[in-house]
C-alpha positions as CSV (number, residue, x, y, z in Angstrom):
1,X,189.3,97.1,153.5
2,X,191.2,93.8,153.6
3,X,194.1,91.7,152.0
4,X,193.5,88.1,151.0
5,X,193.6,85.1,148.7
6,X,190.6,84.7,146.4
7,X,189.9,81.5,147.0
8,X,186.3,81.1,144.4
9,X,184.1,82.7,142.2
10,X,180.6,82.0,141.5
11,X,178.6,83.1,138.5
12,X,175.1,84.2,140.3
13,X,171.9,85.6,138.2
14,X,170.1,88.6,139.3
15,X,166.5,89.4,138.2
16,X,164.4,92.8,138.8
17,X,161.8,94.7,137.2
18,X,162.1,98.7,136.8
19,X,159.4,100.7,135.7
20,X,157.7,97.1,135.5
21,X,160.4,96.1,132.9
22,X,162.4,92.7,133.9
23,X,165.5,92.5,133.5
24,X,168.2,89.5,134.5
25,X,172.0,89.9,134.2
26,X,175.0,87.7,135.7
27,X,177.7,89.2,138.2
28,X,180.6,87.4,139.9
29,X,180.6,86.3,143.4
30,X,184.2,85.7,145.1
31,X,184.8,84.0,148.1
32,X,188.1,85.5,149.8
33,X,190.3,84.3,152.6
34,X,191.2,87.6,154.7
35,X,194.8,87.8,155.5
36,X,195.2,91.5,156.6
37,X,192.5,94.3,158.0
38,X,192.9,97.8,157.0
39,X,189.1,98.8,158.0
40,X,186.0,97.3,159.4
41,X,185.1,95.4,161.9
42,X,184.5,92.0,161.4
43,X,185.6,88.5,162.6
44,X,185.0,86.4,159.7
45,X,188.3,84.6,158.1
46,X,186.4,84.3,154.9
47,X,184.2,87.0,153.0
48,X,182.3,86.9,149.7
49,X,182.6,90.1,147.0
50,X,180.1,90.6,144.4
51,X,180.9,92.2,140.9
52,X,180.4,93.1,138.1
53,X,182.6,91.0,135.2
54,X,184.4,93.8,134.1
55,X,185.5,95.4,130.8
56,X,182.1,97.7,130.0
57,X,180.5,97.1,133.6
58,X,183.3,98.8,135.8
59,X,183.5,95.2,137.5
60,X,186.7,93.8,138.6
61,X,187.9,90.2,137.6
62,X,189.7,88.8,140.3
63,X,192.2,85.7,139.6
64,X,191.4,82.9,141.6
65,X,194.6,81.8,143.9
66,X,196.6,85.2,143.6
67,X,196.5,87.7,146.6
């Protein structure tokens, strides 16, 4: 768990099959400047999340610049 300043987001593109059905859907990839650890170890200043949009999706939007 970490505090930081979003610094980017990305739109990526996922593809899969399941059951042998494709499918292809777009998440948001953030890149985050870590300003305070709660938990984990890492030593990375910088870390990328991965999410969903939001709204129906249970993803979070994060606003880019804002902690």
């Amino acid at each position: 768990m970490v505090a930081g300043k979003i610094l980017s987001k990305e739109t990526i593109e996922i593809t899969g099959t399941v059951d042998n059905i494709p499918y292809k859907l777009q998440q948001a990839k953030y890149k985050i400047l870590v300003q305070k650890k709660f938990k984990g170890i890492f030593n990375q200043d910088t870390i990328f999340i991965q999410t969903a949009f939001g709204d129906d999706d249970c993803g979070f939007d994060f606003i880019i610049g804002k902690k």
